[in-house]
C-alpha positions as MATLAB code, in Angstrom:
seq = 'XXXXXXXXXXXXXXXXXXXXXXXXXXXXXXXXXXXXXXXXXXXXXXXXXXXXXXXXXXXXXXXXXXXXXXXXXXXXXXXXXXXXXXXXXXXXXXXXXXXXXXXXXXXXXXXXXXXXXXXXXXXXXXXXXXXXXXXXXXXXXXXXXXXXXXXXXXXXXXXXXXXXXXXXXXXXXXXXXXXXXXXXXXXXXXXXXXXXXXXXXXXXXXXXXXXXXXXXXXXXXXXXXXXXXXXXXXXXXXXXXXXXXXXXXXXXXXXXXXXXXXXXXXXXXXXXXXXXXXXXXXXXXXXXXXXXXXXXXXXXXXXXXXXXXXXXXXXXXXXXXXXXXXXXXXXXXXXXXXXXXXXXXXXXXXXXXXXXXXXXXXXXXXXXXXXXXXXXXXXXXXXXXXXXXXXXXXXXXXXXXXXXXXXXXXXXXXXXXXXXXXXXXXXXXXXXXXXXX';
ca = [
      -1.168  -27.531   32.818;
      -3.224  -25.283   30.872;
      -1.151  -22.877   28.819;
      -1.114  -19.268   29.048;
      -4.335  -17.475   28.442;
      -6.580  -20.628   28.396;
      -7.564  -20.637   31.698;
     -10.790  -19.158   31.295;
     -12.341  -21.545   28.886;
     -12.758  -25.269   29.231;
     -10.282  -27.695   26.460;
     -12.548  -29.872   24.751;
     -11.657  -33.417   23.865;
     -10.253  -33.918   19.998;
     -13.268  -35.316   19.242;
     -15.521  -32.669   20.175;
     -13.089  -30.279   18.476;
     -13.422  -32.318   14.960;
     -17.233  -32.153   15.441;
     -16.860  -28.480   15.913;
     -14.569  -28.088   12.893;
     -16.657  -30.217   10.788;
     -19.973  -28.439   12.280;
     -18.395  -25.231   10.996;
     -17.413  -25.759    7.731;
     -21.168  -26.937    7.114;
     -20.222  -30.378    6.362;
     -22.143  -33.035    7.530;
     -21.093  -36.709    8.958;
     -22.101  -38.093    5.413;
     -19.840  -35.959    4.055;
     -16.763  -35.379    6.306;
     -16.866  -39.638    6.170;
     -16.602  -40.116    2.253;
     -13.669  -37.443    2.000;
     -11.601  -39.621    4.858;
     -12.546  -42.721    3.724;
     -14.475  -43.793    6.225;
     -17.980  -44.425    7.511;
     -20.230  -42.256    9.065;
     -20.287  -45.108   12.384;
     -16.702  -43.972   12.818;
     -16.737  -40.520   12.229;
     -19.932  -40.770   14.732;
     -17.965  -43.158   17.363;
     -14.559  -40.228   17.302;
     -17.110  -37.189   17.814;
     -18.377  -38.558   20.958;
     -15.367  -40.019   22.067;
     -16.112  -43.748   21.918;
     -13.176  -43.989   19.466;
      -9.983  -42.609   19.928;
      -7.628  -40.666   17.608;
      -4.065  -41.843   18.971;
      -2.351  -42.069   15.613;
      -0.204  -39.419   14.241;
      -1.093  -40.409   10.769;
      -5.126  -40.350   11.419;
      -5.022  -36.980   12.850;
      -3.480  -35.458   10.060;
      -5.880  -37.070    7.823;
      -8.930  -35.459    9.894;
      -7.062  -31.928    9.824;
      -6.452  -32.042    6.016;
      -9.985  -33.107    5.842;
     -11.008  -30.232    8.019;
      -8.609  -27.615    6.559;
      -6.712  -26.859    9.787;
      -3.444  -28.144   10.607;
      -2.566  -31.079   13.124;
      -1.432  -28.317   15.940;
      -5.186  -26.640   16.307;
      -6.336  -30.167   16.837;
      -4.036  -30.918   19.070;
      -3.255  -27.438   20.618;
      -7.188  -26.798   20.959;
      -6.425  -23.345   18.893;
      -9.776  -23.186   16.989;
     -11.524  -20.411   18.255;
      -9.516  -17.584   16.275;
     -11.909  -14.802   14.260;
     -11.746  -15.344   10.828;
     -11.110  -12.038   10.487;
      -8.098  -11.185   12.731;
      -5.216   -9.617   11.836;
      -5.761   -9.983    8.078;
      -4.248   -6.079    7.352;
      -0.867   -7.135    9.006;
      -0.797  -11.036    7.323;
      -1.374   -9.183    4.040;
       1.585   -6.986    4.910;
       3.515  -10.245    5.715;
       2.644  -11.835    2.703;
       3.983   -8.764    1.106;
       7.549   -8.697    2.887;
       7.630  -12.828    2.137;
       6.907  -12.240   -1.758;
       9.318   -9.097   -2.395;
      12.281  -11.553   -0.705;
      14.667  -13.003   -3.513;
      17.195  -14.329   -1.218;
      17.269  -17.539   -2.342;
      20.119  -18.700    0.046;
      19.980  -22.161    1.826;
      19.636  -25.794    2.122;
      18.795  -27.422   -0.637;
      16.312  -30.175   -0.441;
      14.572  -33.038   -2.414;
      11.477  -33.647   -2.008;
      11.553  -36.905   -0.951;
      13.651  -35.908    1.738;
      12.471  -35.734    5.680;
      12.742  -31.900    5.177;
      11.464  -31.873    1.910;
       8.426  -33.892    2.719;
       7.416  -31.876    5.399;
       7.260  -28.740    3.282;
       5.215  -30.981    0.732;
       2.740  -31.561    3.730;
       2.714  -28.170    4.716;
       1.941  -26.913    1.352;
      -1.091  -29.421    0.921;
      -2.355  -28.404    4.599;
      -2.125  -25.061    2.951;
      -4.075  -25.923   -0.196;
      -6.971  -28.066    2.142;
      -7.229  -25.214    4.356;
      -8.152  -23.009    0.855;
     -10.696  -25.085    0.151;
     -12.675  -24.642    3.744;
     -12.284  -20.916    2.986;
      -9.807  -20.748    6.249;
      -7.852  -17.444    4.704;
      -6.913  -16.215    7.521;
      -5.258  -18.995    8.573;
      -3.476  -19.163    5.262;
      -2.304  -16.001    5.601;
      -0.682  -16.816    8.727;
       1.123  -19.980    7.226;
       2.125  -18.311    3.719;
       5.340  -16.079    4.820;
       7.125  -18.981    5.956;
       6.079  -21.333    4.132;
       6.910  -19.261    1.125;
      10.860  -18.638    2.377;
      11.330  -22.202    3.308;
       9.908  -23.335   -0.356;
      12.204  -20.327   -1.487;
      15.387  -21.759    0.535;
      15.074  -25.422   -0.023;
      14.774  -24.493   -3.778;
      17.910  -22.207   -3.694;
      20.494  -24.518   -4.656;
      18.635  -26.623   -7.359;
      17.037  -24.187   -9.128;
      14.847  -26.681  -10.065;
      13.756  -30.581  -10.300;
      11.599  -31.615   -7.208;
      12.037  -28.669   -4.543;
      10.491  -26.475   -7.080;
       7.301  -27.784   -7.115;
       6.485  -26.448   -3.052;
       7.805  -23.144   -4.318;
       5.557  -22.968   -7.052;
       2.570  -24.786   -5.580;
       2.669  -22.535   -2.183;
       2.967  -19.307   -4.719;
      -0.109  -20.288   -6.263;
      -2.050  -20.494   -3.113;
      -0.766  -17.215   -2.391;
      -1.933  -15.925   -5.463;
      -5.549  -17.394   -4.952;
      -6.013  -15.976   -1.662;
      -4.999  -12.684   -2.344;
      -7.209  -12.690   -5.532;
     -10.160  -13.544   -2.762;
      -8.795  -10.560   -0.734;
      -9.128   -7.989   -3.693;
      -4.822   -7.921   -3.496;
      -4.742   -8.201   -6.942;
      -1.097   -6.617   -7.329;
       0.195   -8.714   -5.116;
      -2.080  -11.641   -6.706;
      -0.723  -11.102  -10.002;
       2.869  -10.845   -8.815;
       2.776  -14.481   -6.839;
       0.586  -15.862   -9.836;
       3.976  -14.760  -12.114;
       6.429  -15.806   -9.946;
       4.504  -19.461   -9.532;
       4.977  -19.701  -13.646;
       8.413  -18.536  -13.538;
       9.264  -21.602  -10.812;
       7.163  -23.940  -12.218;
       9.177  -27.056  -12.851;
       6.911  -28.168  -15.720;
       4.308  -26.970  -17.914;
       1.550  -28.233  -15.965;
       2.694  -26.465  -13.616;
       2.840  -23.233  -15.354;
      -0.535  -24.354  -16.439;
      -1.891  -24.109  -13.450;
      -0.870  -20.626  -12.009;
      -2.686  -19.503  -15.378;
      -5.569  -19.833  -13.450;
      -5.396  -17.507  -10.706;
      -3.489  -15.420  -13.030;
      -6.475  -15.154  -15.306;
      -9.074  -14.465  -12.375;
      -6.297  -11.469  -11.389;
      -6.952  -10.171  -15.201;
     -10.457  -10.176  -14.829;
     -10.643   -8.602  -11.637;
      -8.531   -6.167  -12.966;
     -10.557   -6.012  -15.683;
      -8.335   -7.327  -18.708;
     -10.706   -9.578  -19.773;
      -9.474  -10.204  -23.405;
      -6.021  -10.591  -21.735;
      -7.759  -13.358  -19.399;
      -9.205  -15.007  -22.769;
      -5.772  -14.927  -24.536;
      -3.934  -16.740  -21.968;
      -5.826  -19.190  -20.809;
      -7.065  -20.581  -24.537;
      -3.508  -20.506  -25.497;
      -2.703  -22.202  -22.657;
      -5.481  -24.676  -22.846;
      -4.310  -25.260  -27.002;
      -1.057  -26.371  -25.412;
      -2.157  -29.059  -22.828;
      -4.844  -30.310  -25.848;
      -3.772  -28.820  -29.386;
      -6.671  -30.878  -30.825;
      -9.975  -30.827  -28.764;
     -12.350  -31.176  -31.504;
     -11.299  -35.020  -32.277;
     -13.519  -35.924  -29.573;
     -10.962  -37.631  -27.577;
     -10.200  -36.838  -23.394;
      -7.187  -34.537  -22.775;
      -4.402  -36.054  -20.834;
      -5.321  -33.253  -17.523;
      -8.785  -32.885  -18.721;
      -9.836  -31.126  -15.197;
      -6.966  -28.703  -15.823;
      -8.018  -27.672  -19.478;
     -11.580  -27.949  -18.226;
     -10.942  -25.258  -15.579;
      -8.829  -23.154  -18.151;
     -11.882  -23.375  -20.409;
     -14.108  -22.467  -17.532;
     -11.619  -19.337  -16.727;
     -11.677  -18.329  -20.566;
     -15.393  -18.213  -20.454;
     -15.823  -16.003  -17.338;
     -13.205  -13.415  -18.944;
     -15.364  -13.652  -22.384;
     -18.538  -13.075  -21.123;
     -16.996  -10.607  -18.395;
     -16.384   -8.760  -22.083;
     -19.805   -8.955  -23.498;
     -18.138  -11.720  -25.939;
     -21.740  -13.693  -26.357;
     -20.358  -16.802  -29.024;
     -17.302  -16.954  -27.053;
     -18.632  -17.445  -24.069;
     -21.153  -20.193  -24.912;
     -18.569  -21.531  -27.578;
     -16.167  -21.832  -24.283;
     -18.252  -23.208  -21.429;
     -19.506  -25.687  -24.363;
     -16.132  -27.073  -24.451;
     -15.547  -27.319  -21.169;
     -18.605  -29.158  -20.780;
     -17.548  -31.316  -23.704;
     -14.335  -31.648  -21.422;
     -16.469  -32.890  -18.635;
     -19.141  -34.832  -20.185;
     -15.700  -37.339  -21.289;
     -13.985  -37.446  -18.344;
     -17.282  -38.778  -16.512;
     -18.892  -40.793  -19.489;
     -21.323  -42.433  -17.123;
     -23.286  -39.601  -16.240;
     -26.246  -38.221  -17.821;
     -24.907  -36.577  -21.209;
     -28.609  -35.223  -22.061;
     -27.125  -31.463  -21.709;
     -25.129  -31.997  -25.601;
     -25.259  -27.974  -25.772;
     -24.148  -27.291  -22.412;
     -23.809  -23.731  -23.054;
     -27.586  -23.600  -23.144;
     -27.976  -25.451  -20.116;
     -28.610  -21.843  -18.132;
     -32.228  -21.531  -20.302;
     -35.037  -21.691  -18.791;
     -37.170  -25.509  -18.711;
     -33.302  -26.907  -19.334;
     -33.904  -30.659  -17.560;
     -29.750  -31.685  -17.308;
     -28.628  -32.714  -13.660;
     -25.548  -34.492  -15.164;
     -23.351  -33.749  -12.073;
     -20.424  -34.734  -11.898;
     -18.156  -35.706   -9.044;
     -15.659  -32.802   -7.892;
     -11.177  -32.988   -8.733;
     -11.398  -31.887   -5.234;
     -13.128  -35.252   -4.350;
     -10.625  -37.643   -5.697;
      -7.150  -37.044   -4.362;
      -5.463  -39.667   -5.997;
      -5.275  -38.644   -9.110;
      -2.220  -36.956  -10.024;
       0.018  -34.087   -8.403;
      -1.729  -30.612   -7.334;
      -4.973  -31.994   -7.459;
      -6.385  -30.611   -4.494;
      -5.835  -27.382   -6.701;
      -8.784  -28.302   -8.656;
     -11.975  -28.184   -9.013;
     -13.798  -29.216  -11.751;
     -16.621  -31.724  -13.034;
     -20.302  -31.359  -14.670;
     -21.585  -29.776  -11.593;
     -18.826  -26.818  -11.594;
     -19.368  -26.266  -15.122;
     -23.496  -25.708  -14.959;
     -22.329  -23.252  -11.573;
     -20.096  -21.061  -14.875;
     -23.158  -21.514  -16.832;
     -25.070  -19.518  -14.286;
     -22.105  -16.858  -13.821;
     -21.882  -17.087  -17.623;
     -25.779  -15.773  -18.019;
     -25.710  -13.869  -15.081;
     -22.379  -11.656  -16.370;
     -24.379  -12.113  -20.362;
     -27.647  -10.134  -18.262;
     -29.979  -12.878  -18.776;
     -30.539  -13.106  -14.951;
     -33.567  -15.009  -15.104;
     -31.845  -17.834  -16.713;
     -28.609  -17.681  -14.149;
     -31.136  -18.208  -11.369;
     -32.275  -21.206  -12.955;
     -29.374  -22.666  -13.504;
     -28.387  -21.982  -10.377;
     -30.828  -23.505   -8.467;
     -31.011  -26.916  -10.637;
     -27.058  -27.087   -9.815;
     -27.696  -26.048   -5.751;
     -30.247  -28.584   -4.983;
     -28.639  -31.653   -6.033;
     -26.504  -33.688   -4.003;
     -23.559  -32.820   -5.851;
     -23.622  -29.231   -4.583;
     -23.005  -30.397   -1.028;
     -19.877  -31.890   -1.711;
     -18.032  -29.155   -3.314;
     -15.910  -27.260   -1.528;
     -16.541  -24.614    0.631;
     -14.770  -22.434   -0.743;
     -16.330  -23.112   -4.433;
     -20.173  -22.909   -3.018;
     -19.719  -19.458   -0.766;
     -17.962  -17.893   -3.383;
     -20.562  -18.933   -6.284;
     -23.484  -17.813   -3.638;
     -21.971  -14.587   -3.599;
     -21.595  -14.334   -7.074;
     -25.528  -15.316   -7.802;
     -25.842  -12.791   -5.447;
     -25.781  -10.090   -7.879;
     -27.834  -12.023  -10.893;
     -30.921  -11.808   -7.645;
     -30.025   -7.729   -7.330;
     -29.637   -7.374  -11.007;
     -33.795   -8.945  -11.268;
     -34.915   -7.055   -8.630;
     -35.089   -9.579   -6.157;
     -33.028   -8.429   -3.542;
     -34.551  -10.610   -0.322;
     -33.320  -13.487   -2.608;
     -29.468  -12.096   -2.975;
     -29.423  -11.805    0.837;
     -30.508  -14.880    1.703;
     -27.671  -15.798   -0.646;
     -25.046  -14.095    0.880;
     -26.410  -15.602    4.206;
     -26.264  -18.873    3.313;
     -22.727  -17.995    2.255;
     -21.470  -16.906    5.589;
     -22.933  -19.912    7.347;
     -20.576  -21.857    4.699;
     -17.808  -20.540    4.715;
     -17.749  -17.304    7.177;
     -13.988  -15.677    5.477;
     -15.296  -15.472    2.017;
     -18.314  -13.111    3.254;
     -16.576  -11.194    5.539;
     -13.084  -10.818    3.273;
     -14.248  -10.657    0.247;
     -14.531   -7.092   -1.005;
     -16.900   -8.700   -4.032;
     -19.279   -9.931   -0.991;
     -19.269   -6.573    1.284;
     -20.035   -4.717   -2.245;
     -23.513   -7.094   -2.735;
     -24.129   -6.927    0.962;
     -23.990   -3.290    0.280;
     -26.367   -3.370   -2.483;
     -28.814   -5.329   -0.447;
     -28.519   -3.200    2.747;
     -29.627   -0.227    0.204;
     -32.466   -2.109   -1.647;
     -34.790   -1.579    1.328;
     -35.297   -3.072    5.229;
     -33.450   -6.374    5.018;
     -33.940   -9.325    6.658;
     -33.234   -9.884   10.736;
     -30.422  -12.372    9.484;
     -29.366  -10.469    6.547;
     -29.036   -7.196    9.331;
     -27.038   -9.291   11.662;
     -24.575  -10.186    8.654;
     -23.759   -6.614    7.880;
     -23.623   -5.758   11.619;
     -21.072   -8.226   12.028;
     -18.731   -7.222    9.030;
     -19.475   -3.726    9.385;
     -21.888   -2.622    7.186;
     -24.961   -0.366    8.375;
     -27.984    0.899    6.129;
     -27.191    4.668    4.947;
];
């Protein structure tokens, strides 16, 4: 029986629903097929229903893959706006975070309970990475007091790693939502329930982007090269850290908040090193960029890209929190020159980086947000055709992170008042709101 208000639209078969998922998300076969594991024949053969998906286990593959959990493939809920509702799951998020109760069952993690929070919390962190916020949102209060309760009688050891792991997703979310109170409080409370240092570690980094949007940038420097120090003390022996994509992203983070403060040697001293960082974990790529914190001049010839943290989920706990290899690090070279004023050479960067094949399989998330970002290098030059297209491009990616984003509505903004924009570039501020004054 159909359930209750679905009578007026036809349920499509699961495959048809992962081709519309994966069509959405901007992903192609290729690429939907390497991240499961499989070939492009199958993922072809369960799109058009030649092969079915009658295992639990493979369906929740394909909606980790996909970012959504195994209920909207099953359920047939994926037609939600992304923007529905966000005010009150904000508000949600809110009552969820200023909760200390921290009465109830106490669970390992390697119990049934326990494991199903760990799943939750990675369906959480996959559905980050397609830039699916709003469904976020909607998971985060309860996942949040379920981490909280099954930690409550431990205090710590294995159930406090889905507290602190779900309280850094909230943090990055509401960081991509401009709530950077709340942001900053979840980023704090993910340290203070961290069950290791890596841990810790980790919320430094939405803790840091909270700084900088807040604009504490020398605060955002301090903690995240301290922090950084700790996981390598000695980086200048030439040797790989022991997390390099973690220091890598820390050293990434410290040279956004240094050139976010006009810091010039910092900032190229910092992206250097996490190019260094980058260059070691992948040794077999092209090392021809040795001063990576040039490689945003003009006539620079590097395409050492590197494959993704994101892309490899095997290696090591809270992975899927990461993203970081050659590739990302050119992408901060561009911010870097862009937030330095040398827009000319942030375009160029940027578009070596976004027409190799390494940009397609980056996240969503990662590519709309940098496309916004670039956005305001192509205003800053005068070229503001070029920063809509942009911002386009970044809505067809990943729809939430244009139409959320405050950052995003502010370059729309800027474009929109440049002069007549483009018919596509119109229908994008129509649909979020915006209208030429």
């Amino acid at each position: 029986m159909t359930a209750p208000g679905r009578a007026d639209r036809v349920e499509l078969p699961i495959g048809r629903r992962v081709a519309r998922l994966r069509t959405r998300l901007g992903m192609s076969q290729q690429v939907f097929a390497d991240r499961m594991g499989r070939s492009v024949s199958w993922v072809d053969k369960v799109e058009r229903g030649v092969r079915r998906l009658d295992r639990l286990s493979v369906i929740e593959a394909v909606a980790a893959t996909l970012g959504v959990t195994p209920e909207v493939l099953l359920d047939r809920d994926d037609t939600r706006e992304p923007v529905a509702g966000v005010g009150v799951a904000v508000e949600r998020v809110r009552a969820a975070l200023v909760c200390y109760d921290p009465a109830g069952t106490a669970r390992d993690a390697a119990s049934p309970a326990g494991a199903d929070l760990v799943k939750r919390v990675g369906y959480g962190w996959a559905a980050y990475r397609h830039a699916q916020y709003p469904q976020v949102l909607g998971m985060l209060p309860d996942l949040l007091t379920d981490a909280r309760h099954a930690r409550g009688a431990t205090g710590s050891g294995p159930a406090a790693g889905p507290l602190a792991r779900a309280y850094r997703l909230t943090a990055q979310v509401l960081v991509k939502l401009g709530e950077m109170e709340l942001a900053w409080l979840a980023a704090d409370r993910a340290i203070s329930t961290a069950a290791d240092p890596r841990g810790a570690a980790l919320a430094v980094v939405p803790l840091a982007q909270t700084l900088r949007a807040l604009d504490r940038g020398r605060l955002a420097m301090s903690v995240t090269i301290t922090t950084a120090h700790r996981l390598c003390p000695a980086p200048s022996d030439g040797s790989l850290p022991a997390d390099p994509a973690l220091v890598g992203t820390l050293l990434v983070q410290a040279a956004l908040a240094a050139a976010d403060c006009g810091d010039v040697s910092a900032a190229h001293e910092l992206v250097a090193r996490a190019g260094d960082v980058a260059h070691a974990e992948q040794p077999g790529h092209d090392s021809r960029a040795a001063g990576i914190a040039h490689a945003a001049q003009p006539g620079h010839d590097s395409h050492a890209l590197g494959v993704t943290q994101a892309e490899q989920p095997g290696r090591g706990t809270g992975d899927d929190e990461l993203v970081f290899g050659i590739d990302v690090v050119h992408l901060a070279c561009a911010l870097v020159a862009a937030r330095l004023g040398d827009n000319e050479a942030a375009i160029a960067a940027h578009l070596r980086v976004t027409t190799g094949g390494a940009w397609s399989r980056l996240p969503a998330e990662h590519r709309a947000a940098h496309l916004i970002d670039i956005s305001r290098a192509y205003l800053n030059g005068g070229d503001h055709r070029a920063a809509g297209h942009a911002l386009v491009t970044a809505d067809r990616v990943a729809p939430a992170e244009t139409r959320l984003r405050p950052a995003a509505r502010a370059a729309l903004t800027a474009v929109l008042n440049a002069g007549p924009p483009r018919a596509d570039v119109a229908g994008l501020a129509a649909t979020v709101g915006l209208a030429r004054p």
